[in-house]
Short mmCIF file of the C-alpha atoms (twelve columns), coordinates in Angstrom:
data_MODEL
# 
_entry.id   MODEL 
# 
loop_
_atom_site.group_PDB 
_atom_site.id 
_atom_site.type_symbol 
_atom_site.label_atom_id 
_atom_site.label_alt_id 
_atom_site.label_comp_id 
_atom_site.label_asym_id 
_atom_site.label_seq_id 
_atom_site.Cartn_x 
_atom_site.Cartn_y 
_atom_site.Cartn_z 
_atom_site.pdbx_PDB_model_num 
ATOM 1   C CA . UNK A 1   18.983  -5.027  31.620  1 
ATOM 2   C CA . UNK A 2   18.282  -4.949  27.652  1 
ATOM 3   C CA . UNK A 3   15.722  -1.970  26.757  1 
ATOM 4   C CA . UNK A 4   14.439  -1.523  22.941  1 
ATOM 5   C CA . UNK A 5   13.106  1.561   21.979  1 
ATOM 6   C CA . UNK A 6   11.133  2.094   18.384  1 
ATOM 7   C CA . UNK A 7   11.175  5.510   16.269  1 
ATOM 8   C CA . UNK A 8   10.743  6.209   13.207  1 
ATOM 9   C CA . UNK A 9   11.919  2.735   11.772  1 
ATOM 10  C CA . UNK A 10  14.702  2.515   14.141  1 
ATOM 11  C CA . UNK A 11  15.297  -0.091  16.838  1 
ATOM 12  C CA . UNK A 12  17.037  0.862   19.446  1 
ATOM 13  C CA . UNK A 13  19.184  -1.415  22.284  1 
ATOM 14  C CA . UNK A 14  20.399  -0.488  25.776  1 
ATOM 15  C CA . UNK A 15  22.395  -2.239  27.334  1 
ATOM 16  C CA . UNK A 16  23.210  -0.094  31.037  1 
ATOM 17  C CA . UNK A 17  24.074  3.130   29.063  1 
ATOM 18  C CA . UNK A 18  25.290  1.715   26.097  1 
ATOM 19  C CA . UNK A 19  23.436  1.881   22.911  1 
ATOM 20  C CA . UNK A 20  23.423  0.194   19.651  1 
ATOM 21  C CA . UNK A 21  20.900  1.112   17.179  1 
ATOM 22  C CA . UNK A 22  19.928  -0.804  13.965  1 
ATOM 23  C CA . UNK A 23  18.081  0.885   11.043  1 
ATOM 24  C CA . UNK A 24  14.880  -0.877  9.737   1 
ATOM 25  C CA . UNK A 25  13.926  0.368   5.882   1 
ATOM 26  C CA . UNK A 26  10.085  -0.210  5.900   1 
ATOM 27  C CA . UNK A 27  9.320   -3.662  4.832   1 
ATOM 28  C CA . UNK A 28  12.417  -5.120  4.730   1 
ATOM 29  C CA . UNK A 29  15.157  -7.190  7.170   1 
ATOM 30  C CA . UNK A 30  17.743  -6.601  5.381   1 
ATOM 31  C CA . UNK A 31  19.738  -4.781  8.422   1 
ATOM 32  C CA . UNK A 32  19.458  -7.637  10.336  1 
ATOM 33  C CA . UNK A 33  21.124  -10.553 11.078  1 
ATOM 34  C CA . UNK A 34  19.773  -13.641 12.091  1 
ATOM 35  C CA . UNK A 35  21.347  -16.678 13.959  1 
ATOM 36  C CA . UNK A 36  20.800  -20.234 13.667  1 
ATOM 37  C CA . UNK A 37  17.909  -19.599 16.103  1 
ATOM 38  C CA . UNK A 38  16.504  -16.811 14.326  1 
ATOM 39  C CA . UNK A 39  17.847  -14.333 16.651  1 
ATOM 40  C CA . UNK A 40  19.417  -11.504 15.975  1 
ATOM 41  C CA . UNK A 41  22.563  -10.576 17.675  1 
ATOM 42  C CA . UNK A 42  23.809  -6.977  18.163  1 
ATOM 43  C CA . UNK A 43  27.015  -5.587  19.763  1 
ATOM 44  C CA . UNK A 44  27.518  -3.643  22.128  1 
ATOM 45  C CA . UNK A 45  30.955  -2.170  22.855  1 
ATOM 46  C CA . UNK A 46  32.480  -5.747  22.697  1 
ATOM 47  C CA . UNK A 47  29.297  -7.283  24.772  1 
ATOM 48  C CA . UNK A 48  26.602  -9.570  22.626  1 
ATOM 49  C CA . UNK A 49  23.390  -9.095  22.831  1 
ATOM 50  C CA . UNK A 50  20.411  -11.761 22.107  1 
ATOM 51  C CA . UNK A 51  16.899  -10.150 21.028  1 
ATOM 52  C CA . UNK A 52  13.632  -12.368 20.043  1 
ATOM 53  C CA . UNK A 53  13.182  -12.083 16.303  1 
ATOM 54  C CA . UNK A 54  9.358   -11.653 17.084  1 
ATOM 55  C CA . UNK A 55  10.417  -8.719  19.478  1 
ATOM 56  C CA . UNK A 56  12.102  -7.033  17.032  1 
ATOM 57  C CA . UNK A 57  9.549   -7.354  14.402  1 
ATOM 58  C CA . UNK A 58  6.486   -6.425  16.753  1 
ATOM 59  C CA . UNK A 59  8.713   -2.757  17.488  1 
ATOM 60  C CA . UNK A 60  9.646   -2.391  13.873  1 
ATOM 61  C CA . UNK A 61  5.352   -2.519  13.038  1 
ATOM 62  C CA . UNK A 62  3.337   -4.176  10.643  1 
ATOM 63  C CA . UNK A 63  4.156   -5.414  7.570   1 
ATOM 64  C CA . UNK A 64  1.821   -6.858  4.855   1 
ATOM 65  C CA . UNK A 65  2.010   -10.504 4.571   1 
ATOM 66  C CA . UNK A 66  1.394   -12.901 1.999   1 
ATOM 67  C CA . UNK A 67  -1.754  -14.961 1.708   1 
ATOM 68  C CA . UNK A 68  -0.871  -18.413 1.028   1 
ATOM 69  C CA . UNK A 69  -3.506  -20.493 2.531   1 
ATOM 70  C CA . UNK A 70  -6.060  -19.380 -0.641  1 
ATOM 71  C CA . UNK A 71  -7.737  -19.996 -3.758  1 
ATOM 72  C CA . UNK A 72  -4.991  -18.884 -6.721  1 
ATOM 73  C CA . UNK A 73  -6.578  -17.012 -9.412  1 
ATOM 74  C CA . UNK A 74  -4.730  -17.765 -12.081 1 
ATOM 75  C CA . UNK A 75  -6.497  -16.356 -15.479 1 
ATOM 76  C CA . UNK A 76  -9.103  -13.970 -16.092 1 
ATOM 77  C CA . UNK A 77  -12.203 -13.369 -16.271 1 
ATOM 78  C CA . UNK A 78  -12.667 -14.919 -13.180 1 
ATOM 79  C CA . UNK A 79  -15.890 -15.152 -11.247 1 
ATOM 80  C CA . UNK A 80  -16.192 -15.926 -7.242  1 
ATOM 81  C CA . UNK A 81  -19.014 -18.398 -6.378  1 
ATOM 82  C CA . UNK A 82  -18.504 -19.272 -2.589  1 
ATOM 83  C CA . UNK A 83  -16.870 -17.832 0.517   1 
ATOM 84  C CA . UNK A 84  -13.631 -17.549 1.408   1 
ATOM 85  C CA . UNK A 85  -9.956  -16.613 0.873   1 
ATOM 86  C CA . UNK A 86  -8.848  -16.072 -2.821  1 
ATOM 87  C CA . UNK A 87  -5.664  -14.622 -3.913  1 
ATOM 88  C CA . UNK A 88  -3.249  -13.663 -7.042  1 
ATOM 89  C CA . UNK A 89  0.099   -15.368 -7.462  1 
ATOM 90  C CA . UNK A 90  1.700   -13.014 -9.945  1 
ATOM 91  C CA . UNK A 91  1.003   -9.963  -12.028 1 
ATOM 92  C CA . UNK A 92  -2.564  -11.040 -14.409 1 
ATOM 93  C CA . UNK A 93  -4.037  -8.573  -17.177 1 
ATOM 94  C CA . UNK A 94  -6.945  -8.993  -19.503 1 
ATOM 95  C CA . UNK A 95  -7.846  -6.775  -22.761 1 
ATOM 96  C CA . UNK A 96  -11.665 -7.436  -21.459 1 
ATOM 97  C CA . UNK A 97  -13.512 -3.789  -22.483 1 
ATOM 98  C CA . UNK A 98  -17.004 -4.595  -20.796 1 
ATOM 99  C CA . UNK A 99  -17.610 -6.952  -17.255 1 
ATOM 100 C CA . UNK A 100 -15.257 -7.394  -14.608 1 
ATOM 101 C CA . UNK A 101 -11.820 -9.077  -14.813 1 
ATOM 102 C CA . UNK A 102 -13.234 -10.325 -11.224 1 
ATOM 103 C CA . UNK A 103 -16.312 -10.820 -9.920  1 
ATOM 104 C CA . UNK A 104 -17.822 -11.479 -6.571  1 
ATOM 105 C CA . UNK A 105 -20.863 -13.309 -6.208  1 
ATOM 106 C CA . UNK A 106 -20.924 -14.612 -2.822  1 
ATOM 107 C CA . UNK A 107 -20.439 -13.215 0.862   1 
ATOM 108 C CA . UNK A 108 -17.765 -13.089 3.083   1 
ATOM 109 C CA . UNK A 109 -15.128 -13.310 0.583   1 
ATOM 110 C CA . UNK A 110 -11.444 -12.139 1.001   1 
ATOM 111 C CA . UNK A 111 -9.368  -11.028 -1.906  1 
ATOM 112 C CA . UNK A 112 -5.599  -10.817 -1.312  1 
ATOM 113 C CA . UNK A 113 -3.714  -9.706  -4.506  1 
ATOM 114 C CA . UNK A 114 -0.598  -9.974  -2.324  1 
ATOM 115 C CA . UNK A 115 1.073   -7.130  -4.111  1 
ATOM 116 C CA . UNK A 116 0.677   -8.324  -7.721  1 
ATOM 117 C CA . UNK A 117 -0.996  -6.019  -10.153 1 
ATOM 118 C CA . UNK A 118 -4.509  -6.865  -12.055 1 
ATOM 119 C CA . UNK A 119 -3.993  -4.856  -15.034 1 
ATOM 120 C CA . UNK A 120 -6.909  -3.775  -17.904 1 
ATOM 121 C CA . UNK A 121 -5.525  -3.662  -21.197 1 
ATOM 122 C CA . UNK A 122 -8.539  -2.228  -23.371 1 
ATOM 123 C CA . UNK A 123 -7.505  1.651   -23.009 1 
ATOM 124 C CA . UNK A 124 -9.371  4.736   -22.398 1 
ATOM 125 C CA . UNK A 125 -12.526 4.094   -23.464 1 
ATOM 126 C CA . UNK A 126 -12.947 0.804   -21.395 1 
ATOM 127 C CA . UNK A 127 -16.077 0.122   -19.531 1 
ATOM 128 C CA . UNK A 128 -14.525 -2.851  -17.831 1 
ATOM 129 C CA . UNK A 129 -14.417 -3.237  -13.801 1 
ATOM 130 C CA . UNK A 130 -11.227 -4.583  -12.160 1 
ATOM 131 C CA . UNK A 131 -12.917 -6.375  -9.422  1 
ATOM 132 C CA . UNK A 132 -16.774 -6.249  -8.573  1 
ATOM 133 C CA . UNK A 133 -19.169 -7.284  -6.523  1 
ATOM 134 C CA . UNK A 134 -22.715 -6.245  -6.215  1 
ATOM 135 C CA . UNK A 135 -25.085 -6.398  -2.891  1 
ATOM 136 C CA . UNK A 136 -22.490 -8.347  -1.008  1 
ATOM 137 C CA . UNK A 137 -21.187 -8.440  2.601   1 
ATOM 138 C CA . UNK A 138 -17.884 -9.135  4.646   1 
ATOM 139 C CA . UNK A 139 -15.883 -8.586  1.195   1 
ATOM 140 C CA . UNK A 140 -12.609 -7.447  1.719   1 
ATOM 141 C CA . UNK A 141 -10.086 -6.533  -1.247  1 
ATOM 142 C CA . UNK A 142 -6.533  -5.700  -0.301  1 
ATOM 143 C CA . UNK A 143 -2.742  -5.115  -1.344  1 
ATOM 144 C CA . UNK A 144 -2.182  -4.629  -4.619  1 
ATOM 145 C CA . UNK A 145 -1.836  -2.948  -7.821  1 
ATOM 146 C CA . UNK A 146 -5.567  -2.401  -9.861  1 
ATOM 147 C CA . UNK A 147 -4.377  -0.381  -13.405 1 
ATOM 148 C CA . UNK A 148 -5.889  -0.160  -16.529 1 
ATOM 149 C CA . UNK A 149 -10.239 -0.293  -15.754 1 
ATOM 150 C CA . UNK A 150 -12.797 2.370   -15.839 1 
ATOM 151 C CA . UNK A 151 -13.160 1.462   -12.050 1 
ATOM 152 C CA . UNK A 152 -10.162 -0.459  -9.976  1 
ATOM 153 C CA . UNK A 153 -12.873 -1.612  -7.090  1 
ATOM 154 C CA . UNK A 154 -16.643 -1.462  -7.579  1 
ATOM 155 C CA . UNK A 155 -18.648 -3.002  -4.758  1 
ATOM 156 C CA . UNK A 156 -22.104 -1.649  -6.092  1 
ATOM 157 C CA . UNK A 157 -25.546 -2.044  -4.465  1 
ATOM 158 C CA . UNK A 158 -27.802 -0.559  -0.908  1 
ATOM 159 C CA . UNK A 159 -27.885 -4.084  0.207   1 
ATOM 160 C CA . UNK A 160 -24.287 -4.213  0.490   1 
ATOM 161 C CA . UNK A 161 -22.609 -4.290  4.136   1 
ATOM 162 C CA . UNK A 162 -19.573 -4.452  6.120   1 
ATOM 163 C CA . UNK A 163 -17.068 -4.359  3.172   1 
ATOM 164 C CA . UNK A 164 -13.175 -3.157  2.783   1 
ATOM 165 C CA . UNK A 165 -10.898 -1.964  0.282   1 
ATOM 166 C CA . UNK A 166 -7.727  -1.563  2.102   1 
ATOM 167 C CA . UNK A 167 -3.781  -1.295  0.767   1 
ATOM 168 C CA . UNK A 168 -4.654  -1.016  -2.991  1 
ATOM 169 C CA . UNK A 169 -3.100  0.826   -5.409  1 
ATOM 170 C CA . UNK A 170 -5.439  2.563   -8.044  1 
ATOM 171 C CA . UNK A 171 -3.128  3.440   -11.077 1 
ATOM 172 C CA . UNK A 172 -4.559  4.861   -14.392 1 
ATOM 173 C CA . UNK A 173 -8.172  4.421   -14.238 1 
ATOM 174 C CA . UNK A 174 -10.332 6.212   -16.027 1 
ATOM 175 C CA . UNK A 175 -13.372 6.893   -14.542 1 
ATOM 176 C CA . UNK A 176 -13.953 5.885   -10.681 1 
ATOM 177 C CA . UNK A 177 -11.130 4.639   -8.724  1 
ATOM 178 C CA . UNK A 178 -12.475 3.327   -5.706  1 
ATOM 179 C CA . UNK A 179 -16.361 2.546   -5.319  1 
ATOM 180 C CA . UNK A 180 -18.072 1.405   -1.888  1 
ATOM 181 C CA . UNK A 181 -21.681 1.578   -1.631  1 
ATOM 182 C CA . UNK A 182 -24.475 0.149   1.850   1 
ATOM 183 C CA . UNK A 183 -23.698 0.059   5.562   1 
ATOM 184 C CA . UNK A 184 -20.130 0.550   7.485   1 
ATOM 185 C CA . UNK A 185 -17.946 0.010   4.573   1 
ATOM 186 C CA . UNK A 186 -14.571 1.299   5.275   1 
ATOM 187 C CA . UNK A 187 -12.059 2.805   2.776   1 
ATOM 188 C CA . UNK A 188 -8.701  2.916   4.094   1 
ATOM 189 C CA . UNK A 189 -4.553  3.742   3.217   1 
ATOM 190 C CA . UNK A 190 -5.150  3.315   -0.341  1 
ATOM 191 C CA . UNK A 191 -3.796  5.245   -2.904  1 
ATOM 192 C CA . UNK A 192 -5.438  6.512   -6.022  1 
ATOM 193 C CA . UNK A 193 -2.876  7.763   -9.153  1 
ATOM 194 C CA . UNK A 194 -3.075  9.477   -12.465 1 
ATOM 195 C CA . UNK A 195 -7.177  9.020   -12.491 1 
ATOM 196 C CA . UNK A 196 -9.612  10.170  -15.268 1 
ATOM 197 C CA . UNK A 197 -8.626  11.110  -18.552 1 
ATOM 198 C CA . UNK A 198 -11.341 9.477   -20.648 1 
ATOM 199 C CA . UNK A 199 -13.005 11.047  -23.623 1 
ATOM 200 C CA . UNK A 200 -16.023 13.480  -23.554 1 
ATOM 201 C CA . UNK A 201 -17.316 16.144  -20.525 1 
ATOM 202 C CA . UNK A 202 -17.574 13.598  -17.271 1 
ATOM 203 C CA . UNK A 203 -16.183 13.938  -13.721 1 
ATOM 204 C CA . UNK A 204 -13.173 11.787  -12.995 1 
ATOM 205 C CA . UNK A 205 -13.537 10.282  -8.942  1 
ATOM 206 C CA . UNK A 206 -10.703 8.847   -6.501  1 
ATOM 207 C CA . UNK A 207 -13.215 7.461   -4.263  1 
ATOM 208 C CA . UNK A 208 -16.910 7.257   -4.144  1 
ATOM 209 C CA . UNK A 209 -18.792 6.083   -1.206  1 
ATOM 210 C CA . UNK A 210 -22.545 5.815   -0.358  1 
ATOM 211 C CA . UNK A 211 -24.009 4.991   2.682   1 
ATOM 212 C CA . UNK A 212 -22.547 4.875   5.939   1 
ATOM 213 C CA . UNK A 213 -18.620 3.721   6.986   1 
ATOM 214 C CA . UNK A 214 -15.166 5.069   7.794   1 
ATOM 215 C CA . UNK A 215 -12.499 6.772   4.442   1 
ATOM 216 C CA . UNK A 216 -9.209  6.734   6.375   1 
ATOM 217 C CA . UNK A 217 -6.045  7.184   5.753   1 
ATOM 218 C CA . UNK A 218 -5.788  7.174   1.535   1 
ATOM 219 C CA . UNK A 219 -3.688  9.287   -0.513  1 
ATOM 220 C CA . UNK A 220 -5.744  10.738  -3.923  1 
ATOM 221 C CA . UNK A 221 -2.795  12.347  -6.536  1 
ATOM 222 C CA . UNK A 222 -4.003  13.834  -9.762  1 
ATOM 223 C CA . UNK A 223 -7.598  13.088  -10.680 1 
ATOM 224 C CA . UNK A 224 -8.302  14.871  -14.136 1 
ATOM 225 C CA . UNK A 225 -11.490 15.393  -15.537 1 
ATOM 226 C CA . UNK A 226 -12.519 15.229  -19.108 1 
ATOM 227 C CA . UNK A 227 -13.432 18.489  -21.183 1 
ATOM 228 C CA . UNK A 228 -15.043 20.408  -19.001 1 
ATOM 229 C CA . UNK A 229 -15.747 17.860  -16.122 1 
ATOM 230 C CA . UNK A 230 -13.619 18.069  -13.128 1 
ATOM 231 C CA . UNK A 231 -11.103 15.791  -11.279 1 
ATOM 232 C CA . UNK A 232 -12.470 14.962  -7.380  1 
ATOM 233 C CA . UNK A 233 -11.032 13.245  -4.595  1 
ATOM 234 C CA . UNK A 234 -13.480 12.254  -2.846  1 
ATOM 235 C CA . UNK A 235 -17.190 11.577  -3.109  1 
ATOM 236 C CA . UNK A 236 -19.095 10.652  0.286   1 
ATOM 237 C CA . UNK A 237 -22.499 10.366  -0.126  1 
ATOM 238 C CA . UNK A 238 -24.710 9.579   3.569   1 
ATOM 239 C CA . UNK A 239 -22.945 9.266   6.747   1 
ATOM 240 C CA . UNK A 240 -19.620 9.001   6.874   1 
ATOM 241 C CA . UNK A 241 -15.914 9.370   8.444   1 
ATOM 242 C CA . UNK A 242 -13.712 11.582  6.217   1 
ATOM 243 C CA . UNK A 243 -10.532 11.296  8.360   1 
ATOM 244 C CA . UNK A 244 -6.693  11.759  7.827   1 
ATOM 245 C CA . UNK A 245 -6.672  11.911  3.986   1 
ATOM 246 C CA . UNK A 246 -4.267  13.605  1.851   1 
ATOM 247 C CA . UNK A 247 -5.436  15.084  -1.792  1 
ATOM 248 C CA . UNK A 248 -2.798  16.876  -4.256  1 
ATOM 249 C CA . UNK A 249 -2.965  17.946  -7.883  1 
ATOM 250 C CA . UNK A 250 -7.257  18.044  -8.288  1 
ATOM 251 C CA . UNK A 251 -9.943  20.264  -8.681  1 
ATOM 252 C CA . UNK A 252 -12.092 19.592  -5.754  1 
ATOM 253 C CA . UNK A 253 -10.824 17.739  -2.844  1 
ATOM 254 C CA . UNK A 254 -13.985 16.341  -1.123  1 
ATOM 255 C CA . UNK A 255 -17.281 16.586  -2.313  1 
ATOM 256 C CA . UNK A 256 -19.746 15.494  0.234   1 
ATOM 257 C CA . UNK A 257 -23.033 15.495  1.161   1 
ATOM 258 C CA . UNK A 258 -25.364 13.805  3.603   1 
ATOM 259 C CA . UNK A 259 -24.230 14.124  7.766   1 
ATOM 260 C CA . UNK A 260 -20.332 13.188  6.849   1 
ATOM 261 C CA . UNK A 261 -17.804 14.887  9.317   1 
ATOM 262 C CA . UNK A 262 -14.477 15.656  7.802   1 
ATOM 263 C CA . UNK A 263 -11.684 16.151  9.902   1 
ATOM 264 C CA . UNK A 264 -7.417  16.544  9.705   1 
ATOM 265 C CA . UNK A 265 -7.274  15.967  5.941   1 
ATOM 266 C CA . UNK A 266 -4.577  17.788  3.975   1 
ATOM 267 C CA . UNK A 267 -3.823  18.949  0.558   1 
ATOM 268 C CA . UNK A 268 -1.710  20.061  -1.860  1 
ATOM 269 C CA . UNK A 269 -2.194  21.961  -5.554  1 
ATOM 270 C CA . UNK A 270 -6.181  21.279  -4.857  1 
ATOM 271 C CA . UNK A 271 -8.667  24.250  -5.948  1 
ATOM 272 C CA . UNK A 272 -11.362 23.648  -3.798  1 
ATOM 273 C CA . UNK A 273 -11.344 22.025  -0.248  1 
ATOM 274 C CA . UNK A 274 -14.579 20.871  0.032   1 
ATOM 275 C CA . UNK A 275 -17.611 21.465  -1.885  1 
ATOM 276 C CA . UNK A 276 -21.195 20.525  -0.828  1 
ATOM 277 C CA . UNK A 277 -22.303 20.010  3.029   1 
ATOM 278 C CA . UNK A 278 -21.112 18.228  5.934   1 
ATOM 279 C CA . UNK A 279 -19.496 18.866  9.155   1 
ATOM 280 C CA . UNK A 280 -16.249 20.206  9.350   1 
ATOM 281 C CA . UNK A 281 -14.282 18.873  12.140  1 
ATOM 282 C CA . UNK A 282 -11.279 20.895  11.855  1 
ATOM 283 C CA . UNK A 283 -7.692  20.047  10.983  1 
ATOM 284 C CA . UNK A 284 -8.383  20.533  7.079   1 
ATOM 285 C CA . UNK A 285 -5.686  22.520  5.132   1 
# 
């Protein structure tokens, strides 16, 4: 009887007690090897062993796949007019220093940058928006690089509901990272780098959220504010579902106010926790 076992990347096979393991780097097959059938094939003290390919990848855990079945942005500006899937098919920048390099004007739309980077070119003192989207619902942005803006995401407005910003990368913005305003937005394993740094006396932000939703999972590094402004994680504003976070190398961690509960987030070279109100639900270090 063939058992598989899964930890920490590593898939294991028994075979009576015999074991073989094969290592799994995350995201990538490289350690194994497939058959004509797309099988892979292990052995075990001189015995073969056939696994499913699908087994094996279902133990190993997700990885992020490419959206292919889309509308390819190709050049920028670019503006979204109807519903649907939309994607990036390489690496796009645009010296734009005012607007958004994209911008959402319908519902339900899905944005994959399927790991490409959207890149501002205009420097510091940019007011330009990497992607936006204002009083919209059932918008999801995902899995890339956003570097270069004042703001990487900006999805502005009360009306707005039921939006995502999940798997991006936030690199070298200056002002707000990460923006989600309205009703059960959710925030989640992003991670915001090397924020702030404009000119004058502002606050730099990671994330900002208002409203009501779910920040899970994200990973804020060095937020630096300008002059005497200050560099902050986190901004929740309403109600809201501060969970599993980690914060390093800022001034304040979380500022929050409103009936937000904040619970098992961590940090690192942070000055202040939390500032502001709030329910602490433990686990914070």
């Amino acid at each position: 009887m063939i058992r598989l076992k899964n930890s920490e990347g590593r898939i294991s096979l028994e075979a009576g007690d015999e074991v073989c393991s094969t290592l799994l780097p995350p995201q990538t097959l490289g350690a194994i090897c497939l058959s004509r059938e797309h099988r892979m094939t292990a052995t075990i003290r001189r015995r073969q062993v056939w696994v499913p390919l699908a087994l094996v990848l279902a133990l190993a855990g997700p990885a992020l796949a490419e959206t292919t079945n889309c509308t390819a942005i190709t050049s920028l500006p670019y503006t979204i007019a109807l519903p649907g899937p939309y994607c990036l098919i390489g690496d796009l920048s645009t010296s734009i220093s005012t607007g958004s390099a994209i911008t959402i004007n319908s519902n339900s739309v899905t944005l994959d940058l399927n790991g490409y980077k959207l890149g501002g070119t205009a420097g510091t003192s940019t007011a330009a928006v990497g992607v936006a989207a204002t009083d919209r619902k059932y918008v999801t942005v995902k899995n890339g690089v956003i570097k270069g803006f004042d703001r990487a995401v900006d999805l502005f407005g009360s009306s707005s509901s039921a939006n995502l910003i999940e798997d991006i990368v936030a690199e070298r913005n200056y002002g707000v990272s990460l923006i989600a305003y309205g009703s059960g937005s959710v925030v989640r394993r992003n991670r915001v780098v090397n924020a702030g740094g404009r000119s004058g006396n502002v606050n730099a932000h990671g994330i900002f959220v208002n409203g009501t939703g779910v920040v899970r999972d994200n990973d804020v590094m060095t937020v630096v504010g300008a002059g005497s402004g200050s560099g902050i994680g986190l901004v929740a504003q309403g109600i809201y579902l501060v969970l599993d976070n980690r914060f390093s190398d800022l001034d304040v961690a979380m500022s929050i106010s409103g009936d937000s509960k904040y619970r098992n987030n961590t940090t690192t070279a942070v000055v202040t926790l939390h500032s502001g109100s709030g329910t602490d639900g433990g686990g914070n270090n």
